[in-house]
DOMI-963283 format. One line per field, with one value per residue (C-alpha): chain; residue number from 1; residue in three letters; x, y, z. Coordinates in Angstrom, 2 decimals, m for minus. Last residue first. Example, Ala and Ser with C-alpha at 12.3 -4.5 7.8 and 13.67 -1.06 7.14 Angstrom:
! residues 2
c = A / A
k = 2 / 1
r = ser / ala
east = 13.67 / 12.30
north = m1.06 / m4.50
up = 7.14 / 7.80
! end
This chain:
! residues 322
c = A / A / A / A / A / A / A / A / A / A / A / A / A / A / A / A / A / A / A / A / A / A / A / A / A / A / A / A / A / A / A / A / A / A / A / A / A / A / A / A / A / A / A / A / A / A / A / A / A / A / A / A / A / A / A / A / A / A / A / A / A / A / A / A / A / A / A / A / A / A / A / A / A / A / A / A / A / A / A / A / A / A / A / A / A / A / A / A / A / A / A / A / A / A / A / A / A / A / A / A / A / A / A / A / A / A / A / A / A / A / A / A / A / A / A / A / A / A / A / A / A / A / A / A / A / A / A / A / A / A / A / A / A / A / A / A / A / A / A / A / A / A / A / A / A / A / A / A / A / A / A / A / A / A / A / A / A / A / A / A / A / A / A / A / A / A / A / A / A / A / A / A / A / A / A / A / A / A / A / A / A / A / A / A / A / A / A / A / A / A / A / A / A / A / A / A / A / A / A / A / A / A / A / A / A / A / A / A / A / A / A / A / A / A / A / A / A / A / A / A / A / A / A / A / A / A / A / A / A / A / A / A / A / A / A / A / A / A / A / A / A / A / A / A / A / A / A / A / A / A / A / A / A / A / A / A / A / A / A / A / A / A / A / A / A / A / A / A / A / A / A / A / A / A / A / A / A / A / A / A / A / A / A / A / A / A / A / A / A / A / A / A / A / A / A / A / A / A / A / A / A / A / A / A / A / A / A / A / A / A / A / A / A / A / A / A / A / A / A / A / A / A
k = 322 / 321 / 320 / 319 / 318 / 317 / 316 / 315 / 314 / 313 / 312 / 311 / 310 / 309 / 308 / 307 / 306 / 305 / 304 / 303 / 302 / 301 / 300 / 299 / 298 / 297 / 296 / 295 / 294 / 293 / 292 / 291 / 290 / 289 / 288 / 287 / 286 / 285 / 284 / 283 / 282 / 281 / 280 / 279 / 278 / 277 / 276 / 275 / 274 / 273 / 272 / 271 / 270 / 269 / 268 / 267 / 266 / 265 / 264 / 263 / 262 / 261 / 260 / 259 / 258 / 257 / 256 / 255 / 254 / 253 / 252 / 251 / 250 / 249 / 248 / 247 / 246 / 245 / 244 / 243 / 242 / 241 / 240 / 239 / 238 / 237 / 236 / 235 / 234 / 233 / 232 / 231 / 230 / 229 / 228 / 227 / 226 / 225 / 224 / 223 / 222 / 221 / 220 / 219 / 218 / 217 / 216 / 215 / 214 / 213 / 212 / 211 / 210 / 209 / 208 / 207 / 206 / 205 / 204 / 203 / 202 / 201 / 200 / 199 / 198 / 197 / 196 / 195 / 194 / 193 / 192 / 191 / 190 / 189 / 188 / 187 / 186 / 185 / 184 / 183 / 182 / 181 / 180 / 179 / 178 / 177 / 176 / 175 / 174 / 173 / 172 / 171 / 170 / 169 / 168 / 167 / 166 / 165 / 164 / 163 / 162 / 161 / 160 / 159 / 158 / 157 / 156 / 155 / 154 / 153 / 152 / 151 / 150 / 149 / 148 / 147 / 146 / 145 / 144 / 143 / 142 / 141 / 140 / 139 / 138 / 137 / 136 / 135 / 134 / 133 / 132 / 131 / 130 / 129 / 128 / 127 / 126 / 125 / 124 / 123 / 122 / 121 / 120 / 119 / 118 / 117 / 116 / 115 / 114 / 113 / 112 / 111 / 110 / 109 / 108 / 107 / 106 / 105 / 104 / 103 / 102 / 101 / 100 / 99 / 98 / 97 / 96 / 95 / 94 / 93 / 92 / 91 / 90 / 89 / 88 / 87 / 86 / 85 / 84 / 83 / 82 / 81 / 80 / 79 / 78 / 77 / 76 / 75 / 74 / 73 / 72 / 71 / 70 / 69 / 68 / 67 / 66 / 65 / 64 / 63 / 62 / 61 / 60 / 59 / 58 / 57 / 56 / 55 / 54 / 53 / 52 / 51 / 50 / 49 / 48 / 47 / 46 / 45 / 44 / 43 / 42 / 41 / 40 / 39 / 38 / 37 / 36 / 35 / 34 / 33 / 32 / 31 / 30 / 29 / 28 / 27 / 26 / 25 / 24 / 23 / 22 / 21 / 20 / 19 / 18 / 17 / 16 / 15 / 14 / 13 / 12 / 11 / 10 / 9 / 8 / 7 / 6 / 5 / 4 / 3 / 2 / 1
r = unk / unk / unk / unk / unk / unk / unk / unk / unk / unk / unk / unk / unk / unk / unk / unk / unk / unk / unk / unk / unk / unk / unk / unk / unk / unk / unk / unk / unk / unk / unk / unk / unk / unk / unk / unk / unk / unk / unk / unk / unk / unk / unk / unk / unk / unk / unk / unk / unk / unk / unk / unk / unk / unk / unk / unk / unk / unk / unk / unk / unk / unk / unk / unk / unk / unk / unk / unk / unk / unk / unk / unk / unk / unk / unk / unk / unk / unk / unk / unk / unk / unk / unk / unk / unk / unk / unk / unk / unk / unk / unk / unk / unk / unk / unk / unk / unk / unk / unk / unk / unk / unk / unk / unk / unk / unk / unk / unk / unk / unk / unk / unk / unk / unk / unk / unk / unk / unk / unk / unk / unk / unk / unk / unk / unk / unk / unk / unk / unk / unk / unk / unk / unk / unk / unk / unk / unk / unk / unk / unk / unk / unk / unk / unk / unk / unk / unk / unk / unk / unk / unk / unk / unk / unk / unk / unk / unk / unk / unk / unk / unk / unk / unk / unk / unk / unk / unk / unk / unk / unk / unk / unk / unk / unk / unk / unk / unk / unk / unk / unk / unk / unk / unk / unk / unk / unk / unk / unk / unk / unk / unk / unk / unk / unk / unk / unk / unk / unk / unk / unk / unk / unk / unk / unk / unk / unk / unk / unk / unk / unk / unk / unk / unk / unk / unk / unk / unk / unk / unk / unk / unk / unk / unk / unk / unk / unk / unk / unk / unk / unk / unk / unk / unk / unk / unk / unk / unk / unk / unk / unk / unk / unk / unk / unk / unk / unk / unk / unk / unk / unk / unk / unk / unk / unk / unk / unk / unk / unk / unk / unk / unk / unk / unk / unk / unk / unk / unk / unk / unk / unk / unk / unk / unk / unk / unk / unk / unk / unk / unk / unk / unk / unk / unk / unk / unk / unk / unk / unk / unk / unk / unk / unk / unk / unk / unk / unk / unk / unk / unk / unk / unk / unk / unk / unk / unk / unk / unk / unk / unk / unk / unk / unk / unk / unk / unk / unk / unk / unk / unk / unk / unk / unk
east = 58.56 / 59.09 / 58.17 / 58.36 / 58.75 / 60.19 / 61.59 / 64.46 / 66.98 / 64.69 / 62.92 / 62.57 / 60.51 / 61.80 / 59.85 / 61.56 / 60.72 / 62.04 / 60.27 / 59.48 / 62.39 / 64.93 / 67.46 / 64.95 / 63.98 / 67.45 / 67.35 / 64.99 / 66.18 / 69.63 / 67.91 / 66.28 / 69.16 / 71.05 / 68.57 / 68.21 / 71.95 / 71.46 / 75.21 / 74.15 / 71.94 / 68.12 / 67.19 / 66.16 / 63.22 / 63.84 / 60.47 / 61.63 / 59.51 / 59.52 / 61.18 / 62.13 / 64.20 / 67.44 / 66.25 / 65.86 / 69.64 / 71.04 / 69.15 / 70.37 / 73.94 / 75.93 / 73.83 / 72.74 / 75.87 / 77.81 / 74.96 / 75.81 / 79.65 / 79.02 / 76.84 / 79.78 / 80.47 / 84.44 / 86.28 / 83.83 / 81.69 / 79.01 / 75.79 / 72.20 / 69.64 / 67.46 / 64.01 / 61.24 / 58.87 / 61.30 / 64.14 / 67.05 / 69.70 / 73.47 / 76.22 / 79.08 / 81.76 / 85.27 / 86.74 / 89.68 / 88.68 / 85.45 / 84.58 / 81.05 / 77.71 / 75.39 / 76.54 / 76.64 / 74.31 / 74.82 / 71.96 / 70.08 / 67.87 / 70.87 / 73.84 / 75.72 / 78.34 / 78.46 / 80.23 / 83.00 / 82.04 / 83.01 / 82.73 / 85.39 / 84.86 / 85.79 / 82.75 / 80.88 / 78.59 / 77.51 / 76.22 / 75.90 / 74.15 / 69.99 / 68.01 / 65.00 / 63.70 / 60.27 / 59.66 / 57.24 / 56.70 / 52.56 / 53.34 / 56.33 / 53.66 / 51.69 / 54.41 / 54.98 / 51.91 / 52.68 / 56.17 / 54.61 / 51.82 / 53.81 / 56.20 / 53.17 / 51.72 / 54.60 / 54.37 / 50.89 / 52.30 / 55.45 / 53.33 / 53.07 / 56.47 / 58.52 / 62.14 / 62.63 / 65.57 / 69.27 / 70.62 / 71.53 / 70.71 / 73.27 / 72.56 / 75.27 / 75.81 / 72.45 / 72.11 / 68.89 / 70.72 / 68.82 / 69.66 / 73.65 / 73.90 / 72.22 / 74.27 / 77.53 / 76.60 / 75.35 / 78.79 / 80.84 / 82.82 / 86.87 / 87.59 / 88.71 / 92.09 / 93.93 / 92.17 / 91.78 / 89.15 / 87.53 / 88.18 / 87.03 / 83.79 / 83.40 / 83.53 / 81.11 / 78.47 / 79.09 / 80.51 / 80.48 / 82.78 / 85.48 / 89.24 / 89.63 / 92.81 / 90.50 / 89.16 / 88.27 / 85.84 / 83.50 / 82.51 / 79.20 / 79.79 / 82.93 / 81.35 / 78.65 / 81.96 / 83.71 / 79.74 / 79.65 / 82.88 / 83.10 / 79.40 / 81.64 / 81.03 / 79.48 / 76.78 / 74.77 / 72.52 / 68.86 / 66.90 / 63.83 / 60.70 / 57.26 / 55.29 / 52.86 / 49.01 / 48.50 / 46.35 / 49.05 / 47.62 / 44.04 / 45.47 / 48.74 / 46.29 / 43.60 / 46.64 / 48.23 / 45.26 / 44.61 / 47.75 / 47.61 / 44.08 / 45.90 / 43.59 / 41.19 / 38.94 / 35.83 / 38.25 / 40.28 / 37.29 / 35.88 / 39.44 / 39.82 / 36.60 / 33.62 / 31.17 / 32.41 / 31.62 / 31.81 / 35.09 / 36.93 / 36.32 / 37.62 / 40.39 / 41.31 / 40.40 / 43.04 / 45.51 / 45.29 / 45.41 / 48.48 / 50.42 / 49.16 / 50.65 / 48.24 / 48.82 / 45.22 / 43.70 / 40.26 / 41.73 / 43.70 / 40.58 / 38.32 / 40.88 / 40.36 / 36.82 / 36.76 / 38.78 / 36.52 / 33.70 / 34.54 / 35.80 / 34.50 / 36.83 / 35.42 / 38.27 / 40.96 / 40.88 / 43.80 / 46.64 / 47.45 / 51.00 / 51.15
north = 17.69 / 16.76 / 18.55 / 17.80 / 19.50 / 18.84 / 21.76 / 20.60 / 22.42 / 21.28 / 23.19 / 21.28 / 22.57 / 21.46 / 22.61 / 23.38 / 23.47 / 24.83 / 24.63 / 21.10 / 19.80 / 22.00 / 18.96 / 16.42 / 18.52 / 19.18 / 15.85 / 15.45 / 18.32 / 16.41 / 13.34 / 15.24 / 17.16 / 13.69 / 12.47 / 15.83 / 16.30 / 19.83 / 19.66 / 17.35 / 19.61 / 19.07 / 22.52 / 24.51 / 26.83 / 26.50 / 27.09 / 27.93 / 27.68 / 28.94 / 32.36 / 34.08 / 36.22 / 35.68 / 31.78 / 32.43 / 33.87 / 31.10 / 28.90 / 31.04 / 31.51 / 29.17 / 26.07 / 26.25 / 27.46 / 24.70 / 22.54 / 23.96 / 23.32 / 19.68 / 19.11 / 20.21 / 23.09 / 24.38 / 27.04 / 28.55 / 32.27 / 33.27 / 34.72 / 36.32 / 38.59 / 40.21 / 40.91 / 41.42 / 38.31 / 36.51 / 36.01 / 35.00 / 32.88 / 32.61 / 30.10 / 32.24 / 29.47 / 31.27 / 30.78 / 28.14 / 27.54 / 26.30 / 23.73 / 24.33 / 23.25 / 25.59 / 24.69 / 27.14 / 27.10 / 29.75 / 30.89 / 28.78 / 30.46 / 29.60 / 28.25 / 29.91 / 28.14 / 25.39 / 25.85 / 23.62 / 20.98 / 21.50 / 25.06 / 27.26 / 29.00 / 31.78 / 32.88 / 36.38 / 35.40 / 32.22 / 33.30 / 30.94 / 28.89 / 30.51 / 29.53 / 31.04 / 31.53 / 31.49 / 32.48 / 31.64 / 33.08 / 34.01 / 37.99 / 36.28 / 33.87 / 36.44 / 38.40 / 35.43 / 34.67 / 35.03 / 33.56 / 30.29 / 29.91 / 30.04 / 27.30 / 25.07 / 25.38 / 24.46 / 20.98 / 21.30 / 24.34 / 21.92 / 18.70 / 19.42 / 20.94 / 17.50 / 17.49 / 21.00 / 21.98 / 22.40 / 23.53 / 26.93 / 29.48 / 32.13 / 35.28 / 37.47 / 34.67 / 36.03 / 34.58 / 35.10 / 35.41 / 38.71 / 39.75 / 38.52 / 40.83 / 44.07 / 43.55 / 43.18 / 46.22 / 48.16 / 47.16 / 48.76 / 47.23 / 47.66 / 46.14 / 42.17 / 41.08 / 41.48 / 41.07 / 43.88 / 45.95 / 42.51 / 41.66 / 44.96 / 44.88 / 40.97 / 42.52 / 45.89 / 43.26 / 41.13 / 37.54 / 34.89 / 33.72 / 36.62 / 36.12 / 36.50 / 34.36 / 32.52 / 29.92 / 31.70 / 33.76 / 30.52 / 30.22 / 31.01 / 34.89 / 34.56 / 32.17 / 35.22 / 37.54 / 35.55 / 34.98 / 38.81 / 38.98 / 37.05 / 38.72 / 41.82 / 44.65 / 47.93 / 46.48 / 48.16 / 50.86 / 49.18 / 46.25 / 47.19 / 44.63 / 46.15 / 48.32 / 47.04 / 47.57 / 43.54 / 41.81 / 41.12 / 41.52 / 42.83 / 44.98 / 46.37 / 47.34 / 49.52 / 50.63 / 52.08 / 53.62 / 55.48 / 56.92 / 57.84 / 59.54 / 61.84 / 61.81 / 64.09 / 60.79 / 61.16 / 63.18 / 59.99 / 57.89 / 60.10 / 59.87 / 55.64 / 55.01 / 54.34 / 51.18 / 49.17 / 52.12 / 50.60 / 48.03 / 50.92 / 53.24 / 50.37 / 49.63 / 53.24 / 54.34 / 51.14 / 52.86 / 56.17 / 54.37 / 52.97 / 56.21 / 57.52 / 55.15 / 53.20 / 53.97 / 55.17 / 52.53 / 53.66 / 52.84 / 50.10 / 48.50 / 49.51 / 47.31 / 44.52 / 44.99 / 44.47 / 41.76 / 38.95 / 40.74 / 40.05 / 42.23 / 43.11 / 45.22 / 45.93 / 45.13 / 47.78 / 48.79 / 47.79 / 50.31 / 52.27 / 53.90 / 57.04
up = 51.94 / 48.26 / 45.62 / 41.20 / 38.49 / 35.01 / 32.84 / 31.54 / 33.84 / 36.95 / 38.81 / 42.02 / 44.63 / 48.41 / 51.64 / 55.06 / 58.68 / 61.51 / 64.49 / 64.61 / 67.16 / 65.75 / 65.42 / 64.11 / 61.40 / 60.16 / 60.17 / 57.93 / 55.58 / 55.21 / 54.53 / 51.69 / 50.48 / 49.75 / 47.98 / 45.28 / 44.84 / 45.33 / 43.42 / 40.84 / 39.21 / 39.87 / 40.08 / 43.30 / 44.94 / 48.59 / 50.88 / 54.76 / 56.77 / 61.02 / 60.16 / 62.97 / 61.11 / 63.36 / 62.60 / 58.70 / 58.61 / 60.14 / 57.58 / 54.55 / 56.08 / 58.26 / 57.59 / 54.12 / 52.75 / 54.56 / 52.55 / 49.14 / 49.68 / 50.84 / 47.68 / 45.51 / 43.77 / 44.44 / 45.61 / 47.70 / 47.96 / 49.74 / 48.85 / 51.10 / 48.39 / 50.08 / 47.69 / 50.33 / 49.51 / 47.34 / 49.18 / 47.08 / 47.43 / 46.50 / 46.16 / 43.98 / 43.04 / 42.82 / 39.02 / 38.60 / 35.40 / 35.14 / 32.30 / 30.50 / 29.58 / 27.85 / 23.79 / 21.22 / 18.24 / 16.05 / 14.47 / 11.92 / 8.64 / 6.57 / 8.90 / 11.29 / 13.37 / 15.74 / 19.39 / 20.05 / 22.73 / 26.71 / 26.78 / 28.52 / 31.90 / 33.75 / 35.27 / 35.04 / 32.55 / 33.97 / 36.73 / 39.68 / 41.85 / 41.45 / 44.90 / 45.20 / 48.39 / 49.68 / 53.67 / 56.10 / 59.20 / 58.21 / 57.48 / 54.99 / 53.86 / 52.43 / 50.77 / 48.96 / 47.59 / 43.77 / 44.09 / 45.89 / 43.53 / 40.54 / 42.14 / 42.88 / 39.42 / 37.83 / 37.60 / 35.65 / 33.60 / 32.39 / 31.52 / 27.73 / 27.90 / 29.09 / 27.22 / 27.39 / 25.11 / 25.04 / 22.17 / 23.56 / 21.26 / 19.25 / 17.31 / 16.15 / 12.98 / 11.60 / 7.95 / 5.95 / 2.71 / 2.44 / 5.75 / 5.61 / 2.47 / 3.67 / 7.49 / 5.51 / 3.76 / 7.49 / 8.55 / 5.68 / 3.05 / 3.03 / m0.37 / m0.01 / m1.34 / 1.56 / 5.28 / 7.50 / 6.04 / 5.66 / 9.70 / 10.77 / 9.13 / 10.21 / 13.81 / 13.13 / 11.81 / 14.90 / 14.29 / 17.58 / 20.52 / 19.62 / 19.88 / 16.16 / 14.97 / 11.77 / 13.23 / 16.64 / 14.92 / 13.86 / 10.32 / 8.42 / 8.34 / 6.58 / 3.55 / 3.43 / 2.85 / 0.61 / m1.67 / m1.40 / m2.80 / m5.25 / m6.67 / m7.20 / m5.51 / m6.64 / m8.26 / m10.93 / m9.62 / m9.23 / m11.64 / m10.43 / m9.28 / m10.45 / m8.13 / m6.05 / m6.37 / m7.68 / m10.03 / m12.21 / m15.52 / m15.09 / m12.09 / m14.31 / m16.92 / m14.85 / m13.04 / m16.35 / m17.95 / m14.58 / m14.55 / m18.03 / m17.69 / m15.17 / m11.96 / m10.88 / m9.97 / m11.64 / m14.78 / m14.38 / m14.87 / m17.46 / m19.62 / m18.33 / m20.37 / m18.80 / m19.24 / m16.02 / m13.88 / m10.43 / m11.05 / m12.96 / m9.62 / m7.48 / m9.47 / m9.82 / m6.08 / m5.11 / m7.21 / m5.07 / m1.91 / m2.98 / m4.09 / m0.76 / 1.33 / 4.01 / 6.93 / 7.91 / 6.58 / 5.05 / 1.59 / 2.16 / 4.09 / 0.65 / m1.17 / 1.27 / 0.62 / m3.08 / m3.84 / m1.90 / m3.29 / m6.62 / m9.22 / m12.41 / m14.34 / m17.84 / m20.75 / m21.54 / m25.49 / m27.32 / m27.56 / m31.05 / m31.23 / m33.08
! end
């Protein structure tokens, strides 16, 4: 018969004791812990009792108990110990292929695809000889614990100002939240938004970067069109119209025909006496030449038309100009 050496007196602080009361009282808690956490704490009350009265306290199998009140002096931990699992049923070879897969841009290997899926590298291994057909929830297992997401992808380009960004843009909060106010008053805000990038034709102007560990792919927000129409559109914010038109290019003069023949057209059958336009600072506002435009504008309607400029710019510094 095997002889074990007597278990030593638990005596836990308090810093151990009430986060195993928590698990206890937690209400999601699993069982199997809740039931070790009684051990330790039971052990920790009765320091003089064996582990047969404490599991007879506890209606508990005096192994069980045994066991716990060892693993905590040892590991002081409730979790299980790690398990080796099934054996593998891929080789290591292929895991590493497969990660190596992940990490590299579709279009290198004749995939017309701007980033990996799961059910896209899938296909591509089922397809490609000398690698067994795996599954998508595999590939998915492998890239998690490798801590690889190639389905992911963030524009890499960033706020250069965000300590000053609330400050600057106070005035365009403002504006949104009152809008229906200064509707009632003849005012109106619009926001201003060129395109959508999703629906263009375009093709980036550097190579987008792939994976990496902990890094998703990094693809880059500036573009070349190609030959797609230019939507030019603006939206009221108090009652939610939306007024477009379409040109073959995006230039300053473009955005200024749209001006005239639609947004400020439109304000004038509204009666609208200001109009507040909510813009970037892309080159085709073109920020001076809007202004002088606005002036005269101005000078034309003889004060009854008036409008108000809030920049938003792409990095996230404000500024207004009347």
């Amino acid at each position: 018969m095997r002889h074990q050496l007597p278990l030593s007196s638990l005596q836990l602080p308090p810093t151990d004791v009430q986060p195993l009361l928590q698990l206890i009282q937690a209400h999601r808690t699993p069982q199997a812990i809740v039931r070790r956490a009684r051990i330790v704490l039971a052990a920790h009350a009765h320091p003089g009792w064996s582990s047969q009265e404490l599991a007879q306290l506890l209606e508990l199998k005096a192994r069980l108990v045994r066991k716990w009140r060892r693993r905590w002096d040892e590991t002081h931990s409730l979790k299980d110990l790690p398990r080796s699992g099934p054996p593998r049923r891929f080789p290591a070879q292929v895991r590493a292929q497969v990660t190596a897969l992940a990490c590299s841009l579709p279009r290198s290997h004749g995939v017309p695809l701007a980033h990996w899926s799961r059910v896209a590298l899938a296909r591509y291994v089922a397809a490609t000889p000398g690698l067994p057909p795996l599954s998508a929830s595999t590939i998915g297992r492998w890239l998690a614990a490798e801590q690889i997401r190639p389905w992911r992808y963030h524009s890499w380009q960033h706020i250069q100002d965000p300590e000053a960004f609330l400050s600057r843009a106070r005035p365009v909060l403002q504006l949104y939240e009152q809008a229906t106010v200064l509707r009632c008053r003849k005012a109106s805000g619009s926001s201003v938004p060129m395109k959508k990038r999703g629906s263009c034709a375009r093709e980036a102007e550097q190579a987008p970067r792939p994976a990496i560990h902990k890094h998703p792919v990094y693809q880059s927000p500036r573009y070349k069109r190609r030959g797609a129409l230019q939507l030019m559109a603006a939206l009221s914010v108090a009652d939610g119209l939306v007024y477009g038109q379409c040109h073959a290019r995006k230039r300053f003069v473009d955005f200024r025909c749209f001006l005239e023949t639609v947004l400020l057209v439109e304000a004038r059958h509204r009666r609208v006496q200001t109009v507040a336009l909510i813009l970037d600072n892309g080159s085709t506002h073109a920020p001076k030449q809007l202004s002088g435009f606005v002036n005269e504008l101005a000078r034309r309607s003889n004060g009854k038309l008036t409008m108000q400029l809030y920049w938003l710019p792409v990095n996230a510094r404000l500024s207004r100009s009347n």
